[in-house]
PDB file of N, CA, C and O in Angstrom:
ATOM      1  N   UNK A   1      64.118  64.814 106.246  1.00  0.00           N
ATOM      2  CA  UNK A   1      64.398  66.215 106.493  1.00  0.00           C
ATOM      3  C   UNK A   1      64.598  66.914 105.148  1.00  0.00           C
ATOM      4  O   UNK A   1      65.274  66.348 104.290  1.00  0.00           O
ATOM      5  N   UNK A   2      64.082  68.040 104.926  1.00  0.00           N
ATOM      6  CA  UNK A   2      64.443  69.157 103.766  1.00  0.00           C
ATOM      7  C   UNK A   2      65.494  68.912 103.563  1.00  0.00           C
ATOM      8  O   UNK A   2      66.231  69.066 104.537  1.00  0.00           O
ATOM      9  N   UNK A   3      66.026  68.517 102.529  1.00  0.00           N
ATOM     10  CA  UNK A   3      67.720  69.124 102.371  1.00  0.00           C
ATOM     11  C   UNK A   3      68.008  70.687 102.229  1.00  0.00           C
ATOM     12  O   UNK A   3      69.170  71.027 102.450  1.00  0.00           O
ATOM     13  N   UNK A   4      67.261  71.492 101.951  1.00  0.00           N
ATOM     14  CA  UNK A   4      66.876  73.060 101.798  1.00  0.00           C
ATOM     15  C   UNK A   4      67.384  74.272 102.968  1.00  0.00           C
ATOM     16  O   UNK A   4      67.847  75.407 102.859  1.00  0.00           O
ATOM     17  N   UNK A   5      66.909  73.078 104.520  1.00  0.00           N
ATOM     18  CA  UNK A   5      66.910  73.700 105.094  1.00  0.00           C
ATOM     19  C   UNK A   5      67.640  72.479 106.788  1.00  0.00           C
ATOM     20  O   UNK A   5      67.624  71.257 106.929  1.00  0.00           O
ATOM     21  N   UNK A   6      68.158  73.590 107.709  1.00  0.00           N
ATOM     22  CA  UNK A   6      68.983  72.540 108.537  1.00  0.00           C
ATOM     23  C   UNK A   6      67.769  73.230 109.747  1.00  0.00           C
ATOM     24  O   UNK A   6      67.820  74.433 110.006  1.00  0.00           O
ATOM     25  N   UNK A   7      66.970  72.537 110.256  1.00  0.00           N
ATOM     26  CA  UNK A   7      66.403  72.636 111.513  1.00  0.00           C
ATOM     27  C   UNK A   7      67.042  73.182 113.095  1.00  0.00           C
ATOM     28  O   UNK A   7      68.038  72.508 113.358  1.00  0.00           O
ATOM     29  N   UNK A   8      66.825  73.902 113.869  1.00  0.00           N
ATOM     30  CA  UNK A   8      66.824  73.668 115.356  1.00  0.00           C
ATOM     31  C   UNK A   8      66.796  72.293 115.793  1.00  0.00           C
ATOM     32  O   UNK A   8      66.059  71.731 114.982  1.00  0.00           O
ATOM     33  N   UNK A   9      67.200  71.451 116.636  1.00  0.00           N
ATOM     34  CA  UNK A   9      67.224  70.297 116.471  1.00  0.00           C
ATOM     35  C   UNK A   9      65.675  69.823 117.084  1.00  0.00           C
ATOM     36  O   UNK A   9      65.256  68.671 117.190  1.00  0.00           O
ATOM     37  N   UNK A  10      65.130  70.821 117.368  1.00  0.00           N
ATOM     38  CA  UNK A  10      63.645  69.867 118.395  1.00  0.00           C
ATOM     39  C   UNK A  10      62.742  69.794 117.235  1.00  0.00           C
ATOM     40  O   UNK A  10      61.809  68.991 117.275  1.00  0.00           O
ATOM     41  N   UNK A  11      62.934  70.615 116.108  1.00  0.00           N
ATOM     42  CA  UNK A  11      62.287  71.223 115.102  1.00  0.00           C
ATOM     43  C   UNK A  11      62.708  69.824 113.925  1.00  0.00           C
ATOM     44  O   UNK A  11      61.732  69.387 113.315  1.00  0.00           O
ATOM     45  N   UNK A  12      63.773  69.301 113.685  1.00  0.00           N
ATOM     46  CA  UNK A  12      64.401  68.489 113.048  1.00  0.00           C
ATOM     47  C   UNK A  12      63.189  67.754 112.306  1.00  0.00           C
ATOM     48  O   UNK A  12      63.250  67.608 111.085  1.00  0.00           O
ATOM     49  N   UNK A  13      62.379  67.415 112.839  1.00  0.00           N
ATOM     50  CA  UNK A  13      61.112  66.267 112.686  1.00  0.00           C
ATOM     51  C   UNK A  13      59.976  66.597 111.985  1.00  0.00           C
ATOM     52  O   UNK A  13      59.413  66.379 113.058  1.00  0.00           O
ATOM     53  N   UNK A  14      58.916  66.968 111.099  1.00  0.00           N
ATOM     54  CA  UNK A  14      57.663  67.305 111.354  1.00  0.00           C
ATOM     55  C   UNK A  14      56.730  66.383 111.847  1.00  0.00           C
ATOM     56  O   UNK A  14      56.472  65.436 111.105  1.00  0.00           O
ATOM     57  N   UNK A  15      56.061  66.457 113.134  1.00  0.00           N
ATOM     58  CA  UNK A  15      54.883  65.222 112.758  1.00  0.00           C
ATOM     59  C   UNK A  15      53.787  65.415 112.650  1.00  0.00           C
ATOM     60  O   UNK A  15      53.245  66.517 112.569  1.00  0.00           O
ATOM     61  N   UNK A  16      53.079  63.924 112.626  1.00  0.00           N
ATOM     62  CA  UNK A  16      51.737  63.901 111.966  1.00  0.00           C
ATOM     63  C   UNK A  16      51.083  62.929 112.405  1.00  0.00           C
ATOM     64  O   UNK A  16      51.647  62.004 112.989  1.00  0.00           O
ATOM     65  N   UNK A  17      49.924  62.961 112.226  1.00  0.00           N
ATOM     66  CA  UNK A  17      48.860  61.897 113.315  1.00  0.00           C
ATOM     67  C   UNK A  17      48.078  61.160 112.056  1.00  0.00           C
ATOM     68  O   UNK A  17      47.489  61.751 111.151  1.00  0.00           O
ATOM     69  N   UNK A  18      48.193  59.958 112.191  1.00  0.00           N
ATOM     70  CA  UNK A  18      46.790  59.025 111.268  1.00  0.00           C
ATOM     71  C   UNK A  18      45.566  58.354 112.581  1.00  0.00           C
ATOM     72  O   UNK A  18      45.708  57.679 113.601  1.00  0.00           O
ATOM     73  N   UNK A  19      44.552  58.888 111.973  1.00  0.00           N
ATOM     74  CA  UNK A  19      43.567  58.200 112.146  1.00  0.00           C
ATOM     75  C   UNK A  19      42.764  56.798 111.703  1.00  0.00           C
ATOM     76  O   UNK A  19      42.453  56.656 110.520  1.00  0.00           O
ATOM     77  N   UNK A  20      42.446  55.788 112.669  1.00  0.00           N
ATOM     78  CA  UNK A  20      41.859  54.792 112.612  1.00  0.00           C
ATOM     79  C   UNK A  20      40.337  54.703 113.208  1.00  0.00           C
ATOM     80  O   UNK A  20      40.142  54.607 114.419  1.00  0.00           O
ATOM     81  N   UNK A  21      39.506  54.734 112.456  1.00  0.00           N
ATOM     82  CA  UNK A  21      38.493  55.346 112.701  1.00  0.00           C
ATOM     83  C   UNK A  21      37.642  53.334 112.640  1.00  0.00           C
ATOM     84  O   UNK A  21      36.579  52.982 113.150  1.00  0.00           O
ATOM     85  N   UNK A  22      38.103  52.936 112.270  1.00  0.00           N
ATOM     86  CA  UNK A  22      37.372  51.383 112.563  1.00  0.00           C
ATOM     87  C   UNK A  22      37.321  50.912 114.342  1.00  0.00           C
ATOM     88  O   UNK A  22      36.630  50.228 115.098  1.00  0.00           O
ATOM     89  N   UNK A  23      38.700  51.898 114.379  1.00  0.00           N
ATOM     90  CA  UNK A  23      39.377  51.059 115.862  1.00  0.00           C
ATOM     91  C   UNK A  23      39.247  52.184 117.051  1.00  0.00           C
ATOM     92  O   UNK A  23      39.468  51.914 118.231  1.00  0.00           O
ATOM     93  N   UNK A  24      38.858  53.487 116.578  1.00  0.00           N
ATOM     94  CA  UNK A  24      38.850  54.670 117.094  1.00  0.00           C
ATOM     95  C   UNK A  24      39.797  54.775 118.051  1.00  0.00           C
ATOM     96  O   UNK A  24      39.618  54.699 119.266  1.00  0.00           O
ATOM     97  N   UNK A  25      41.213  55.022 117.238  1.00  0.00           N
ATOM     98  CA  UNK A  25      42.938  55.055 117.715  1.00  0.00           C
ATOM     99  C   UNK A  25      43.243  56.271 116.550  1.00  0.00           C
ATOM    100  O   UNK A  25      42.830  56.496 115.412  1.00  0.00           O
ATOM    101  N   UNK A  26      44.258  56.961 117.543  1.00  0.00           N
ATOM    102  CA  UNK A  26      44.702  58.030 116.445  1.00  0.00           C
ATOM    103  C   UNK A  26      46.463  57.958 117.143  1.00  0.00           C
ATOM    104  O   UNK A  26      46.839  58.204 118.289  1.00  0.00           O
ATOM    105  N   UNK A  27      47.265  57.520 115.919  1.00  0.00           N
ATOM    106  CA  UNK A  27      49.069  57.600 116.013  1.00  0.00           C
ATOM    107  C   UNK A  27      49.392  58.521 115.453  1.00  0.00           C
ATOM    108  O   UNK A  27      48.888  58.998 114.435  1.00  0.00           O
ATOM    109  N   UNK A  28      50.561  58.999 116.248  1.00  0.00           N
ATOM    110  CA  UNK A  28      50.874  59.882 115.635  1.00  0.00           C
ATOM    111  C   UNK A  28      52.803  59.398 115.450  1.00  0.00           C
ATOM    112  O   UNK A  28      53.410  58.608 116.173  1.00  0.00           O
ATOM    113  N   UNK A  29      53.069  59.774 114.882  1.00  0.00           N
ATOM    114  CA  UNK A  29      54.571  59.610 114.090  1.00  0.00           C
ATOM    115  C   UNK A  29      55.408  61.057 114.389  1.00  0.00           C
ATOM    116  O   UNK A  29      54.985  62.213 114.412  1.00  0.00           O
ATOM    117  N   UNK A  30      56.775  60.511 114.609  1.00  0.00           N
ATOM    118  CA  UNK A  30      58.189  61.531 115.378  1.00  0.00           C
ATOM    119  C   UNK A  30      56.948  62.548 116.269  1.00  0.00           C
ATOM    120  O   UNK A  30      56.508  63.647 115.930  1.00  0.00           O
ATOM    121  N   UNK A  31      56.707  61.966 117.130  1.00  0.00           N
ATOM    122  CA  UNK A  31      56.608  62.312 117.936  1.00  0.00           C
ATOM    123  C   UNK A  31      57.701  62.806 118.898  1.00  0.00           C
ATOM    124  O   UNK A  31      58.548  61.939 119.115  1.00  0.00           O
ATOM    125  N   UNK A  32      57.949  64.243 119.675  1.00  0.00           N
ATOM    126  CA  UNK A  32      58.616  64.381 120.251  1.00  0.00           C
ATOM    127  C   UNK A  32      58.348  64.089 121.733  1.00  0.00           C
ATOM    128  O   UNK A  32      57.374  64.362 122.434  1.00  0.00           O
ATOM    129  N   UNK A  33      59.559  63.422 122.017  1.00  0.00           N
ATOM    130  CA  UNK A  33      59.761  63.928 123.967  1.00  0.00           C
ATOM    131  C   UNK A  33      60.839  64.894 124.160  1.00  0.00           C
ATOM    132  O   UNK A  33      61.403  65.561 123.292  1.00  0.00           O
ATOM    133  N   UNK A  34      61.077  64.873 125.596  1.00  0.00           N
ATOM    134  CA  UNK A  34      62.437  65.519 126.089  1.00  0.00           C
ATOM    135  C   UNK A  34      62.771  64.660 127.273  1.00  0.00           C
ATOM    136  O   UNK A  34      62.064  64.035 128.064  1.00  0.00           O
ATOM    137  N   UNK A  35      64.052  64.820 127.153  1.00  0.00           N
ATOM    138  CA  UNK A  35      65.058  63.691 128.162  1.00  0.00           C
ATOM    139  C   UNK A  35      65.513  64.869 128.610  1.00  0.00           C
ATOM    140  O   UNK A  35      65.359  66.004 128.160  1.00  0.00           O
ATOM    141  N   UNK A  36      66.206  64.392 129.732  1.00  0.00           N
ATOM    142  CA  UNK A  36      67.615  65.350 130.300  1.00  0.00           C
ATOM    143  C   UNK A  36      68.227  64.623 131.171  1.00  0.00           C
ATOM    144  O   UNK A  36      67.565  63.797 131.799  1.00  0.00           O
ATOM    145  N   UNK A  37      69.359  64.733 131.365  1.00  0.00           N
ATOM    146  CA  UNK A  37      70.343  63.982 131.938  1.00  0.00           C
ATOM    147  C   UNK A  37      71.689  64.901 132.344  1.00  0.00           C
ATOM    148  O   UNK A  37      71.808  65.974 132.935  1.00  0.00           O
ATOM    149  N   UNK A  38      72.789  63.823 131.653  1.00  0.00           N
ATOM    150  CA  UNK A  38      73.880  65.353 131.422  1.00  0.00           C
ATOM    151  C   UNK A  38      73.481  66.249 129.923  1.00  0.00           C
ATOM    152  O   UNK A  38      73.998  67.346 129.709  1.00  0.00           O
ATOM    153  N   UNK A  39      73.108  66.007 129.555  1.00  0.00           N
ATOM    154  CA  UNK A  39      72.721  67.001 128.748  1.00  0.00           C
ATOM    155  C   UNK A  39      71.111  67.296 128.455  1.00  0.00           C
ATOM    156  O   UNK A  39      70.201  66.623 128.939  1.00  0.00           O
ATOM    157  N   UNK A  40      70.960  68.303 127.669  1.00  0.00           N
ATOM    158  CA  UNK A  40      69.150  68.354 127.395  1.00  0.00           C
ATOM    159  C   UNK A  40      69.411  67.680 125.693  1.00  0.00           C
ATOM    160  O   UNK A  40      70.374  67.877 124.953  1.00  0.00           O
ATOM    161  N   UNK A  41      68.147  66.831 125.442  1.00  0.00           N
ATOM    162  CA  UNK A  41      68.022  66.114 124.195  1.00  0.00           C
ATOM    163  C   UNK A  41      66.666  65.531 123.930  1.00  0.00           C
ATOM    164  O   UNK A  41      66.027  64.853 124.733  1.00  0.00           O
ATOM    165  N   UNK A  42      66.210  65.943 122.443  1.00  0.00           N
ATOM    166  CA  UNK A  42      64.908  65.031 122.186  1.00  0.00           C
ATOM    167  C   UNK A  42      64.956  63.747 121.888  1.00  0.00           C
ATOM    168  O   UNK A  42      65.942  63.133 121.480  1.00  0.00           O
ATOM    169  N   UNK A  43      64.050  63.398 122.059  1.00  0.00           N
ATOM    170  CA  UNK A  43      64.132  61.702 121.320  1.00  0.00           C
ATOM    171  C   UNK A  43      62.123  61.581 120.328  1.00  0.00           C
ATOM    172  O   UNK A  43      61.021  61.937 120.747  1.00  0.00           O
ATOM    173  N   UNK A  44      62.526  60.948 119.030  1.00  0.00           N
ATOM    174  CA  UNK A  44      61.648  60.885 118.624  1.00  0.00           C
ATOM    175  C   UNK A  44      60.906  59.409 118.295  1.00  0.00           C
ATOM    176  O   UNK A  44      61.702  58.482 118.446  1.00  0.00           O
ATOM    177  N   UNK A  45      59.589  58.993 117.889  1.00  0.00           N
ATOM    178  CA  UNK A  45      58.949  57.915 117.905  1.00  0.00           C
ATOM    179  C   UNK A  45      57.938  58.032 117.642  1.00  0.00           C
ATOM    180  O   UNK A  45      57.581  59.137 117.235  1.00  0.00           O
ATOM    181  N   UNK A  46      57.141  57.130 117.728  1.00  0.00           N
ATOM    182  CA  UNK A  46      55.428  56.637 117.798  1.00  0.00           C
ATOM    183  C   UNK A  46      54.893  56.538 118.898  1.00  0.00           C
ATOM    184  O   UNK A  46      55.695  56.325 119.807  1.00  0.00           O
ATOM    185  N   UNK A  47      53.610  56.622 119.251  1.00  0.00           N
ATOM    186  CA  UNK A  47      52.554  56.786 119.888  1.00  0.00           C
ATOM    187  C   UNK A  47      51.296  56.992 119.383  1.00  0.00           C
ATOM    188  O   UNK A  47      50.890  57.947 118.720  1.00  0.00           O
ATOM    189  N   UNK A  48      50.606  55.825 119.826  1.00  0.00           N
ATOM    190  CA  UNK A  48      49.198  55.411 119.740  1.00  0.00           C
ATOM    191  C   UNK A  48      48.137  55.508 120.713  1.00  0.00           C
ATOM    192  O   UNK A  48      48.421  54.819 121.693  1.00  0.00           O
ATOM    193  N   UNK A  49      47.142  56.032 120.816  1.00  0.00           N
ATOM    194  CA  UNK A  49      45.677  55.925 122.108  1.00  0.00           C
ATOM    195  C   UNK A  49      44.756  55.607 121.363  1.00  0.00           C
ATOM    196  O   UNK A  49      44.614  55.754 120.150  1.00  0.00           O
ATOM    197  N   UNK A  50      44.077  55.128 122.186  1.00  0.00           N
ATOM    198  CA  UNK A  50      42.447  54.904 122.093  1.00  0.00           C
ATOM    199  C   UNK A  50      41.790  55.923 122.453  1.00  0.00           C
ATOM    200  O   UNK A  50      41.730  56.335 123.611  1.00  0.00           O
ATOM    201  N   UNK A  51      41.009  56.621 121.076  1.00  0.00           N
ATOM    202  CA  UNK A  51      40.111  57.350 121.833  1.00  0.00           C
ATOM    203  C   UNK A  51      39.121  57.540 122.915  1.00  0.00           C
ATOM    204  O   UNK A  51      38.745  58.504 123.582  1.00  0.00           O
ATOM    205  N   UNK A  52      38.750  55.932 122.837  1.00  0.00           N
ATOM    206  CA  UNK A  52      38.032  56.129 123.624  1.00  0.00           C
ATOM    207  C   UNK A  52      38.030  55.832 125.111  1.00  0.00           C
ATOM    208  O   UNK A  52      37.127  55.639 125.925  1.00  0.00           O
ATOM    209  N   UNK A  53      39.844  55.871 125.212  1.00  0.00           N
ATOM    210  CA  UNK A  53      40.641  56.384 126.808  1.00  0.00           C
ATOM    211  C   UNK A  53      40.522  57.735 127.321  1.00  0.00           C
ATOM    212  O   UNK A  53      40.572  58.027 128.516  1.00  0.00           O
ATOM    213  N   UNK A  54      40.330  58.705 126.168  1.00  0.00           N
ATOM    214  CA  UNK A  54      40.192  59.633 126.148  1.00  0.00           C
ATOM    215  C   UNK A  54      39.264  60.489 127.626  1.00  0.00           C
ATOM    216  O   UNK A  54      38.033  60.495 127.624  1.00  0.00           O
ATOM    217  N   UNK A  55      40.118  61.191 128.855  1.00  0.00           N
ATOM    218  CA  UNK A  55      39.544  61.932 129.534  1.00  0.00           C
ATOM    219  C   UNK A  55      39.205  63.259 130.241  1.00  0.00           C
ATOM    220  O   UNK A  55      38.410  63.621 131.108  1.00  0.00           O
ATOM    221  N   UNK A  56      40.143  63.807 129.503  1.00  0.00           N
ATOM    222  CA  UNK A  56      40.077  65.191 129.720  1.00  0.00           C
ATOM    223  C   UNK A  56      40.588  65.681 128.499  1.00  0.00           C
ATOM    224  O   UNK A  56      41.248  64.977 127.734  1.00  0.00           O
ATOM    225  N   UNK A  57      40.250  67.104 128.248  1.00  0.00           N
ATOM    226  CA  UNK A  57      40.918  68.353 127.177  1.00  0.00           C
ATOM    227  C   UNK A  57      41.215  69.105 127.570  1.00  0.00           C
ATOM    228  O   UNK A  57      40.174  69.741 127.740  1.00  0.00           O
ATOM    229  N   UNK A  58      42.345  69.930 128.103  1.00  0.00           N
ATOM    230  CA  UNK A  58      42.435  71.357 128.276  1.00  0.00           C
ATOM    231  C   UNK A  58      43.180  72.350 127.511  1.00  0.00           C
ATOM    232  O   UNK A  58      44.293  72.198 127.007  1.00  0.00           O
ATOM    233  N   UNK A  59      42.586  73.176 127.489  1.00  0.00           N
ATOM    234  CA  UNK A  59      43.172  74.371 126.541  1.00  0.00           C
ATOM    235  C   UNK A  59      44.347  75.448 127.513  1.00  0.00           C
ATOM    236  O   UNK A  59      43.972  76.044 128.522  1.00  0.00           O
ATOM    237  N   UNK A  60      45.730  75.527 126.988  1.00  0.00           N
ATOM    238  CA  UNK A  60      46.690  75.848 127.961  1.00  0.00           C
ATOM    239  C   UNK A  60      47.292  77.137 127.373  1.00  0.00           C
ATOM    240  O   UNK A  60      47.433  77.284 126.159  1.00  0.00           O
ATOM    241  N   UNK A  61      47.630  78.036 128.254  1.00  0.00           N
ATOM    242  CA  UNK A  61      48.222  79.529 127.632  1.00  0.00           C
ATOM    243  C   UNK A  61      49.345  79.467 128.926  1.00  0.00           C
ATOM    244  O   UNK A  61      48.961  79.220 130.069  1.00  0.00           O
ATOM    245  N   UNK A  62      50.601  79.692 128.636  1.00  0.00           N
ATOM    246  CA  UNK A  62      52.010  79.912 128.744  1.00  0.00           C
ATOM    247  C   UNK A  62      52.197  81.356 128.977  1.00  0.00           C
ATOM    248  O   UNK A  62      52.493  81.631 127.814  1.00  0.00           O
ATOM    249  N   UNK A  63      52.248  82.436 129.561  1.00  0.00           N
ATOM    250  CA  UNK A  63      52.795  83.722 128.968  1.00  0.00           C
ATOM    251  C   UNK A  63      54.447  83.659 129.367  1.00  0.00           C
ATOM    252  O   UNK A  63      55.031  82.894 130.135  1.00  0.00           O
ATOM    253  N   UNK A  64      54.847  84.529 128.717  1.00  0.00           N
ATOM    254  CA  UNK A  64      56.025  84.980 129.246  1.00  0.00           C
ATOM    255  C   UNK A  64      56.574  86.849 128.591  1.00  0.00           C
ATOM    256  O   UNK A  64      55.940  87.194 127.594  1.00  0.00           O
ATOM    257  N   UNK A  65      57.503  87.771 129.053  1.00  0.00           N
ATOM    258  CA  UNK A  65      57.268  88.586 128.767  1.00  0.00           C
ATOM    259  C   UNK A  65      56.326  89.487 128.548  1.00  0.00           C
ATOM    260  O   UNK A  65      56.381  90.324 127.647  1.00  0.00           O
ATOM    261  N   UNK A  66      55.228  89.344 129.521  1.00  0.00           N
ATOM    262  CA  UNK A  66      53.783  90.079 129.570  1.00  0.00           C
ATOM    263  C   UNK A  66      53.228  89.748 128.594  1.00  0.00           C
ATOM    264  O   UNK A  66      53.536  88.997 127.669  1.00  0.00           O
ATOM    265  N   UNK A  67      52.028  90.577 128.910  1.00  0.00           N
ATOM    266  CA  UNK A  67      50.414  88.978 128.048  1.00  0.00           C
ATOM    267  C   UNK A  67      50.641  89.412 127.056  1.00  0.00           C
ATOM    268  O   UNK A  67      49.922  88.869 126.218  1.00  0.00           O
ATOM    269  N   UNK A  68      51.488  90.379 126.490  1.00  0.00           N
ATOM    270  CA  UNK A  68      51.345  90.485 124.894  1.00  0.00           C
ATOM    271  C   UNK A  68      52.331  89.179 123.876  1.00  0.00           C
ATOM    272  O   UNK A  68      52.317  89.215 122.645  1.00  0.00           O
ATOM    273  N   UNK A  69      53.178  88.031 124.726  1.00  0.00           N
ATOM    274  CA  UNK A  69      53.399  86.761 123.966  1.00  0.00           C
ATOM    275  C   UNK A  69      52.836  85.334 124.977  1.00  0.00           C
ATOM    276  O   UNK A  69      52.614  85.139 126.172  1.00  0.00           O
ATOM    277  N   UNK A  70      52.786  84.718 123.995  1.00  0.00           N
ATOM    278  CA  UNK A  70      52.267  83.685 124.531  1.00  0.00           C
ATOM    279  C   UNK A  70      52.248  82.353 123.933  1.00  0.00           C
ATOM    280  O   UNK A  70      52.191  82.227 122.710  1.00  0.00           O
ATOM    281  N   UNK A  71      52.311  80.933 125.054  1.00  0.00           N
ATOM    282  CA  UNK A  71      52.117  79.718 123.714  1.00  0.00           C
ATOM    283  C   UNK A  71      50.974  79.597 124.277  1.00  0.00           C
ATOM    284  O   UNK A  71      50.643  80.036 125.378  1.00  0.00           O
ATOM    285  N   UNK A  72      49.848  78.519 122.927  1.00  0.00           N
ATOM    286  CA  UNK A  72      49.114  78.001 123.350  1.00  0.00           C
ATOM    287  C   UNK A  72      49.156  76.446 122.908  1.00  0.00           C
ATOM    288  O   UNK A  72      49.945  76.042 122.054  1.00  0.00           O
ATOM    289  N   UNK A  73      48.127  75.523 123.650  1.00  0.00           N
ATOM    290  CA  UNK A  73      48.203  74.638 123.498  1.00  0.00           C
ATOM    291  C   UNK A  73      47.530  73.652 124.102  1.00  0.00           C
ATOM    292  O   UNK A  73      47.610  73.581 125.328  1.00  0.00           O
ATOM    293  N   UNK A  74      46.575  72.506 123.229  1.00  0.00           N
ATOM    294  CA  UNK A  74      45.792  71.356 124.013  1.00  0.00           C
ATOM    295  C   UNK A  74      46.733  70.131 124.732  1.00  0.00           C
ATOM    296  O   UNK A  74      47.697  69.459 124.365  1.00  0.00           O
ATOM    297  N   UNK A  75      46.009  70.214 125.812  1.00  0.00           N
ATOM    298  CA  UNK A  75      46.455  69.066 126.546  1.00  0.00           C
ATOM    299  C   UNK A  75      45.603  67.572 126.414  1.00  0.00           C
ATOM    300  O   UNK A  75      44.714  67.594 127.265  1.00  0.00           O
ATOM    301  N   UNK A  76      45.581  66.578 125.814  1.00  0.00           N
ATOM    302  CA  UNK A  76      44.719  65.053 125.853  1.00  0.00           C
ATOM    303  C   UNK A  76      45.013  64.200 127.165  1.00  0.00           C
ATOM    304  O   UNK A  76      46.137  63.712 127.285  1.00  0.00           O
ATOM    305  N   UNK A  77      44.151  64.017 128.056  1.00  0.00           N
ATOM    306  CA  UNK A  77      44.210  63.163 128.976  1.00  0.00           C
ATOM    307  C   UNK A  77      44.010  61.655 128.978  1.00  0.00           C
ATOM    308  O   UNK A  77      42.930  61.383 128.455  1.00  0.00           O
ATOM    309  N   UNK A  78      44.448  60.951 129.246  1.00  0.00           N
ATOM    310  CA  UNK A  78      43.808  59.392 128.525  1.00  0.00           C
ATOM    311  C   UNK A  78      43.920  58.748 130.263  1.00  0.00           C
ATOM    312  O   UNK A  78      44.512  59.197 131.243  1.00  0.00           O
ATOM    313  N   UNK A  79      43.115  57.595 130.087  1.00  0.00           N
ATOM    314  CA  UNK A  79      42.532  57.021 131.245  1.00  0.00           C
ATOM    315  C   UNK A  79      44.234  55.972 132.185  1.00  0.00           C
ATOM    316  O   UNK A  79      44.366  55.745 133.387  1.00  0.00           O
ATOM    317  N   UNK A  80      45.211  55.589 131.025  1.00  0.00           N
ATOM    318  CA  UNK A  80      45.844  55.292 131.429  1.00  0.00           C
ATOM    319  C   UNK A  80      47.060  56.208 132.153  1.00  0.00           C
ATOM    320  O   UNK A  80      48.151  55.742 132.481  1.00  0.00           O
ATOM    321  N   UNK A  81      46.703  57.403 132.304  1.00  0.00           N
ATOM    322  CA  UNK A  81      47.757  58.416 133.123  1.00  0.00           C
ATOM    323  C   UNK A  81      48.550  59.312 132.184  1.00  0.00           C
ATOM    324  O   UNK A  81      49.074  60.347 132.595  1.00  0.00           O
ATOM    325  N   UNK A  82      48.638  58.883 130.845  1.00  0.00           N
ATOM    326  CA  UNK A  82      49.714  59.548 130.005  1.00  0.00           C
ATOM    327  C   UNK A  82      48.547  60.765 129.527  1.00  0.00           C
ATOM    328  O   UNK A  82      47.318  60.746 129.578  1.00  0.00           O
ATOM    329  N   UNK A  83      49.387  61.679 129.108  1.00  0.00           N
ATOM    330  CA  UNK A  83      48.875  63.174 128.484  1.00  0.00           C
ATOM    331  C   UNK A  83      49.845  63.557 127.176  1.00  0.00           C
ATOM    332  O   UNK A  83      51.069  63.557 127.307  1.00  0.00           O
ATOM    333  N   UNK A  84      49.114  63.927 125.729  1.00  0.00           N
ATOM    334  CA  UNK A  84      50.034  64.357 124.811  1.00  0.00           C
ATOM    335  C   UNK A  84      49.195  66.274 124.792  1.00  0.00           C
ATOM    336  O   UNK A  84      48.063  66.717 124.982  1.00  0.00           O
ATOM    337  N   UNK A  85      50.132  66.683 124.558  1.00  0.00           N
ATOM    338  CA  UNK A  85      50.057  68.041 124.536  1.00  0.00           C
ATOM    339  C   UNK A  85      50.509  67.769 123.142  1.00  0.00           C
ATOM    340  O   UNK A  85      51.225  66.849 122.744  1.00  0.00           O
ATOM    341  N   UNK A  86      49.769  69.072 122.250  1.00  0.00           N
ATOM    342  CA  UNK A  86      50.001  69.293 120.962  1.00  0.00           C
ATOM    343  C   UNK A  86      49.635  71.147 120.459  1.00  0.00           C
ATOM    344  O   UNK A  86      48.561  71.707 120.241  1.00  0.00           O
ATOM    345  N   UNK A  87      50.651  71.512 120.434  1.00  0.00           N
ATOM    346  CA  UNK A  87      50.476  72.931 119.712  1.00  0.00           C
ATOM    347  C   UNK A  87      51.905  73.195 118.859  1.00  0.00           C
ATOM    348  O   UNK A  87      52.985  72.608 118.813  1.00  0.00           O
ATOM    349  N   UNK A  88      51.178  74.730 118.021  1.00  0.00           N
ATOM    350  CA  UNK A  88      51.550  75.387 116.845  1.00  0.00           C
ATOM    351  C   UNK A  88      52.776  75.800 116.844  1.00  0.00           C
ATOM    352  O   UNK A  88      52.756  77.031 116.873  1.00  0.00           O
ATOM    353  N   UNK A  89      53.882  75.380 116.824  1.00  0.00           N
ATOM    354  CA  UNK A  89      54.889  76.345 117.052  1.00  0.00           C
ATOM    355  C   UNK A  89      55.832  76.588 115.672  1.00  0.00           C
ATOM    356  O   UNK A  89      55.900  75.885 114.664  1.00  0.00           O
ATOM    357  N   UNK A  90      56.596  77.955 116.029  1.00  0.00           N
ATOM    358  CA  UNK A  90      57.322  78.393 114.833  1.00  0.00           C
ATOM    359  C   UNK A  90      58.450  77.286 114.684  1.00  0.00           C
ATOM    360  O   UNK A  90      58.863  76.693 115.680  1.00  0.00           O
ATOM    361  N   UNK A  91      58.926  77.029 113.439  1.00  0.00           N
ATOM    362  CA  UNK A  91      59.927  76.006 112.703  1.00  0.00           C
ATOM    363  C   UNK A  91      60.831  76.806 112.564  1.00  0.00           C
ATOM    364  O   UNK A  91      60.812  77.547 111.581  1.00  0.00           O
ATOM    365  N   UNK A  92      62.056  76.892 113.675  1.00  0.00           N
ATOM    366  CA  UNK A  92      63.261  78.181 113.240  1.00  0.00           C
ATOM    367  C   UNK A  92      64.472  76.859 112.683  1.00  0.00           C
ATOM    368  O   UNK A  92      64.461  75.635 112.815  1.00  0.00           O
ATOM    369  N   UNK A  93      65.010  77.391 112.320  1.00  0.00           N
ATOM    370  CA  UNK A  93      66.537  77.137 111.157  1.00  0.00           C
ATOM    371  C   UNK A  93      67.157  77.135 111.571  1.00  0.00           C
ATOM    372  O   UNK A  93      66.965  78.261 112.030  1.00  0.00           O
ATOM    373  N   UNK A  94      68.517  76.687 112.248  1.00  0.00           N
ATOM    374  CA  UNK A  94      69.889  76.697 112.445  1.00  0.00           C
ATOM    375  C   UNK A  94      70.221  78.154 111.719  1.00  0.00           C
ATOM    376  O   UNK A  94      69.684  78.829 110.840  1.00  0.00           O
ATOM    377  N   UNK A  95      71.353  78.270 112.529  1.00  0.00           N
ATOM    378  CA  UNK A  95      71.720  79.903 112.402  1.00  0.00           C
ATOM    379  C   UNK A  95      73.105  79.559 111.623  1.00  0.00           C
ATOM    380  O   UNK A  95      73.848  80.469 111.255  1.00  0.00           O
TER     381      UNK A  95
END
């Protein structure tokens, strides 16, 4: 983590994906989930696919507050049931 700067806690992480292009697998590192329980909390890790599990793409739009905001974001389908969604979002700071 920056020492510079104190994260939102979902934000805490940056990650990043390596490619294996011998094995055509792409990991990606702090990866986020979300838990909830008694409380709401991320948990971070690894995760690996085979591309060539790979079965669907979809491109996803969120609105909220009328169409003038919005998230976007790809969805990866893989043959074994799991889906990673991956989009752009702003990195806010602890207040």
């Amino acid at each position: 983590m920056n020492q510079n700067n104190v994260w939102v806690d979902e934000y805490s992480y940056k990650p990043h994906a390596q490619f294996n292009k011998t094995h055509s697998e792409v990991k990606f590192f702090n990866f986020r989930t979300f838990r909830s329980g008694d409380g709401n909390y991320y948990v971070w890790g690894e995760r690996e696919y085979k591309l060539s599990e790979l079965i669907s793409v979809d491109l996803v739009q969120s609105h909220w507050s009328g169409k003038m905001i919005a998230h976007v974001f790809l969805s990866f389908g893989f043959s074994n049931g799991e889906y990673v969604s991956i989009s752009i979002e702003t990195r806010r700071r602890k207040k």
